[in-house]
C-alpha positions as CSV (number, residue, x, y, z in Angstrom):
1,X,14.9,-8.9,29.1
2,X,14.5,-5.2,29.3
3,X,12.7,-4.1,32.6
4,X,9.0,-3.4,32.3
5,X,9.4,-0.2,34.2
6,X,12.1,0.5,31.5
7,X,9.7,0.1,28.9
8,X,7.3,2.3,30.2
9,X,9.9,5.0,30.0
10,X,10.8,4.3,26.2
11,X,7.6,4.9,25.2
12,X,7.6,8.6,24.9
13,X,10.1,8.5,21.9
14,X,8.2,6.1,20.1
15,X,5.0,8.4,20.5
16,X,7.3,11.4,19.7
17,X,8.7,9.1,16.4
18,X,4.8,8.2,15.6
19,X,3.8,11.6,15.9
20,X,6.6,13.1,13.7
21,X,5.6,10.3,10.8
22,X,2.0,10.9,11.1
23,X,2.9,15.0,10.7
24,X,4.9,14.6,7.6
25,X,8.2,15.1,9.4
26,X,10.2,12.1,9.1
27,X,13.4,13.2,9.6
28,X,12.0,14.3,12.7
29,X,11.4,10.4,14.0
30,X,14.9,9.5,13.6
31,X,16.6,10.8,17.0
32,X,13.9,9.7,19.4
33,X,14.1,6.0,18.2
34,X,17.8,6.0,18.4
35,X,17.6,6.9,21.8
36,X,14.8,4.3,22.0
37,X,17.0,1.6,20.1
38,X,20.3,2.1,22.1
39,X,18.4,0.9,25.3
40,X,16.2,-1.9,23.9
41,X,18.0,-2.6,20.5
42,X,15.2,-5.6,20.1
43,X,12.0,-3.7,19.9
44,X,9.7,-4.5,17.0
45,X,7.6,-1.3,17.2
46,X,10.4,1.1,17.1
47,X,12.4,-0.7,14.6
48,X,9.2,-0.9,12.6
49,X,8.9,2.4,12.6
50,X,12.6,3.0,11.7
51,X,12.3,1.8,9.2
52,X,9.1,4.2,8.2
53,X,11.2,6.7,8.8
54,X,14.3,5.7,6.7
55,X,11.8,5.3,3.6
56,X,10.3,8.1,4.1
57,X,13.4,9.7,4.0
58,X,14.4,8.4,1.0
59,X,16.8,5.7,2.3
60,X,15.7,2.4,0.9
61,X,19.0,0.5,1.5
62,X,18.7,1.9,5.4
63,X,14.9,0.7,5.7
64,X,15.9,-2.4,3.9
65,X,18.3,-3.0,6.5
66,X,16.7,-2.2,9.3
67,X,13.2,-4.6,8.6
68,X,15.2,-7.5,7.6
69,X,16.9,-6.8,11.7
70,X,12.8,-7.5,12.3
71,X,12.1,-10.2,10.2
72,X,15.4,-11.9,12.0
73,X,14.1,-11.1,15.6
74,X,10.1,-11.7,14.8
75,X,10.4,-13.8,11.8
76,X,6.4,-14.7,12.0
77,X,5.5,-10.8,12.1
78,X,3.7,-10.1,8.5
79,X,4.2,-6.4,8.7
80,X,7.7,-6.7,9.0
81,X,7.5,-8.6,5.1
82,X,5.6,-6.4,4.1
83,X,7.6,-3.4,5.0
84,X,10.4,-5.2,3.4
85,X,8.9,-5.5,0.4
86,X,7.9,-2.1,0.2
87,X,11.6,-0.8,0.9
88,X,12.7,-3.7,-2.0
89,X,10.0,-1.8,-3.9
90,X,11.0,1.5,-3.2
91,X,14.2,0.1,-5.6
92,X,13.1,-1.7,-8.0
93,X,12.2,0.4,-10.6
94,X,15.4,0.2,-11.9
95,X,17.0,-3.3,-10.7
96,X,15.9,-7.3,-11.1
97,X,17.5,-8.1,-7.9
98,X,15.7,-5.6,-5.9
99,X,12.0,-6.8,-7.6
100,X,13.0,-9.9,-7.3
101,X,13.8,-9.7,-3.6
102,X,9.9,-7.3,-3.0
103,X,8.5,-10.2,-4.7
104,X,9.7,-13.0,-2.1
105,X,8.9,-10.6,0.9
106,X,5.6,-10.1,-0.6
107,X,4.7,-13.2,-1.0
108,X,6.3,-14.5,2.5
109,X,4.1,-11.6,3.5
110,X,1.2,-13.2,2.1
111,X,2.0,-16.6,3.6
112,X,1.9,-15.2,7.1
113,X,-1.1,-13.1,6.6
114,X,-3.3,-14.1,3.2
115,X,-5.9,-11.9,3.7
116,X,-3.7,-7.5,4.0
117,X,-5.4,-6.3,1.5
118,X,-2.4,-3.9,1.3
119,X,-0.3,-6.2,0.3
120,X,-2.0,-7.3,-2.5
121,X,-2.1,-3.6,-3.5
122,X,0.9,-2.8,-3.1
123,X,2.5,-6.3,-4.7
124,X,0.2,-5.5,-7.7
125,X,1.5,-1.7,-7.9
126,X,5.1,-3.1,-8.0
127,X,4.0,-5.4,-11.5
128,X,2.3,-2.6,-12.7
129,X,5.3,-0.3,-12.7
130,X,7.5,-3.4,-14.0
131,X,4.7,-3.0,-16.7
132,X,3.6,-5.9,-16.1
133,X,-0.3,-5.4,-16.0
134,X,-1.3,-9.0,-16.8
135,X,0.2,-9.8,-14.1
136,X,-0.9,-7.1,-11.6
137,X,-4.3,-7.8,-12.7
138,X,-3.9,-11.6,-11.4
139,X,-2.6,-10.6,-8.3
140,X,-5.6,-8.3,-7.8
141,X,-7.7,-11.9,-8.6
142,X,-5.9,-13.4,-6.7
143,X,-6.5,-11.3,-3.5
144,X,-10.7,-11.8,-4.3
145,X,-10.2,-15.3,-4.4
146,X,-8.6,-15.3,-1.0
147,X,-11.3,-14.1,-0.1
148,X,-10.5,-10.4,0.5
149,X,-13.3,-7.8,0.0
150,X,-12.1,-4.1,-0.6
151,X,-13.2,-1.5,-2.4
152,X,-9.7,-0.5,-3.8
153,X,-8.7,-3.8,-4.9
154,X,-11.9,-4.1,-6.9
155,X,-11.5,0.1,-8.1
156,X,-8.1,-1.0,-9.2
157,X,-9.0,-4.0,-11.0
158,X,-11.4,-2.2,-12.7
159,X,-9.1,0.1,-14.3
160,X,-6.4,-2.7,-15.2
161,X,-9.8,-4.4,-16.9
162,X,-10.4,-1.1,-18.7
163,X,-6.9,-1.0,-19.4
164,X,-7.1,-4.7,-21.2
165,X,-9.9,-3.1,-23.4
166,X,-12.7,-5.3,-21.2
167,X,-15.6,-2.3,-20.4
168,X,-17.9,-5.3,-18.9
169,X,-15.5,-6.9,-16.9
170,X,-14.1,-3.1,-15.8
171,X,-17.8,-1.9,-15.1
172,X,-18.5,-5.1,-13.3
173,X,-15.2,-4.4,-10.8
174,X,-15.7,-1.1,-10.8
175,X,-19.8,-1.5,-9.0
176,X,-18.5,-4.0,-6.4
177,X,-16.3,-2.1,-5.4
178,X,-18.9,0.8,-4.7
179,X,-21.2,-2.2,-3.0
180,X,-17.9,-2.1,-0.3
181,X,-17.7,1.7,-0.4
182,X,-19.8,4.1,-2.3
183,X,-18.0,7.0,-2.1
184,X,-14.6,5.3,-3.7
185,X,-13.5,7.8,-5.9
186,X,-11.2,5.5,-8.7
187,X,-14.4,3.4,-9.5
188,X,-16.7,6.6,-9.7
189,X,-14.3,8.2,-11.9
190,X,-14.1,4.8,-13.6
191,X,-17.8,4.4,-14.3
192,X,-18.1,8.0,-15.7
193,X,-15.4,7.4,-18.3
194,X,-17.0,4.4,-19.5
195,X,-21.0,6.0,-19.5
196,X,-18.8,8.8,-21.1
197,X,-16.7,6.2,-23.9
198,X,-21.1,4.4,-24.2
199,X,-22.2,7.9,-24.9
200,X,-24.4,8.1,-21.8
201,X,-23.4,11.7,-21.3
202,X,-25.5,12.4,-18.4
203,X,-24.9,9.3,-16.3
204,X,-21.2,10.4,-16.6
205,X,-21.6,13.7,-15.5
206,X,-23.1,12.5,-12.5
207,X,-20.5,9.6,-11.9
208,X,-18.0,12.6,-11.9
209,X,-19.7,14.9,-9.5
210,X,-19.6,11.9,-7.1
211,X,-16.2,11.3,-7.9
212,X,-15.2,15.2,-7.3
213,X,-17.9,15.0,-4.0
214,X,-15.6,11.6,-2.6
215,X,-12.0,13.4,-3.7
216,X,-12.3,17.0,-4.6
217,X,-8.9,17.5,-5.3
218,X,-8.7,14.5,-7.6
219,X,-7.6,15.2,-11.3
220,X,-11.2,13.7,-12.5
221,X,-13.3,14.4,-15.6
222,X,-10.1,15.2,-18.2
223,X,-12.7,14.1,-21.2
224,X,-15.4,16.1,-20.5
């Protein structure tokens, strides 16, 4: 067991690592949690954040390797799936066996933890660019009927509903998620394309302003 006094010491390069991530510099992360891993080749943070690192870095097969090293050590940690799937992810544009393997770390995610609303997202992203929107679009239900509540979930069921040609389901997404957040910028554009497609020109218009007010530099209001 690594010395706590030790482990005091290690922490600089994992704030240096964090730091690098949070400033857009992953490359930057790489070195200090080497030095961090050759002493304490077992920590969950640092190899955590490896593998943030590797993906940001485009190295999916690295990251990949790297969290399943986690999932091995902390098998019950639900991040770690969840980064796993995400690296699968990264790949699987373009492969079965890598969506196939996102899936199952997905849904062991969603075993461990049934209620990360980013899992669900991002689970629901990866159907959605297998083109697979029916199926996104469950996922989404299914996260509600878990009992998550969050406003990006509902924003991007809304547009999968508008997507399946359902305005009243989409409208009815689209308000609950502003009922969790107010100022979410997908359902806001959402709503204005809608008032726009009913022919309620002014409501729209002011759907849009909001959207531009939550996300100015947000591509909103093409149709008007």
């Amino acid at each position: 067991a690594l010395d706590p006094k030790d482990g005091i010491r290690l922490l600089p390069d994992l704030d240096a690592a964090r730091r690098a991530l949070q400033l857009g510099d992953p490359k930057d992360a790489i070195a200090p949690l080497d030095r961090l891993l050759a002493k304490n080749p077992t920590n969950v943070p640092a190899l955590l954040t490896l593998g943030q690192a590797q993906l940001a870095t485009g190295r999916p097969a690295e990251a990949i390797a790297t969290y399943k090293r986690v999932t091995a050590i902390a098998p019950s940690n639900a991040l770690a799936w969840f980064d796993l799937g995400n690296a699968y992810a990264a790949g699987a544009a373009g492969g079965d066996a890598a969506f196939a393997e996102a899936k199952a770390a997905y849904e062991h995610a969603l075993t461990l933890s049934p209620r990360h609303a980013d899992t669900y997202l991002n689970y629901a992203s990866l159907l959605a660019v297998r083109r697979l929107p029916e199926d996104a679009r469950k996922m989404l239900l299914r996260a509600r009927a878990a009992g998550v509540a969050d406003p990006t979930i509902e924003a991007e069921l809304g547009v999968l509903e508008t997507f399946r040609k359902d305005p009243g389901a989409a409208k009815a997404a689209f308000e609950r998620a502003l009922a969790l957040n107010p100022r979410q910028p997908e359902a806001l554009e959402g709503l204005g394309k809608l008032t726009y497609a009913a022919g309620e020109f002014g409501m729209a218009a002011g759907y849009y302003a909001r959207a531009l007010d939550a996300h100015p530099t947000a591509p909103i209001a093409k149709t008007l």
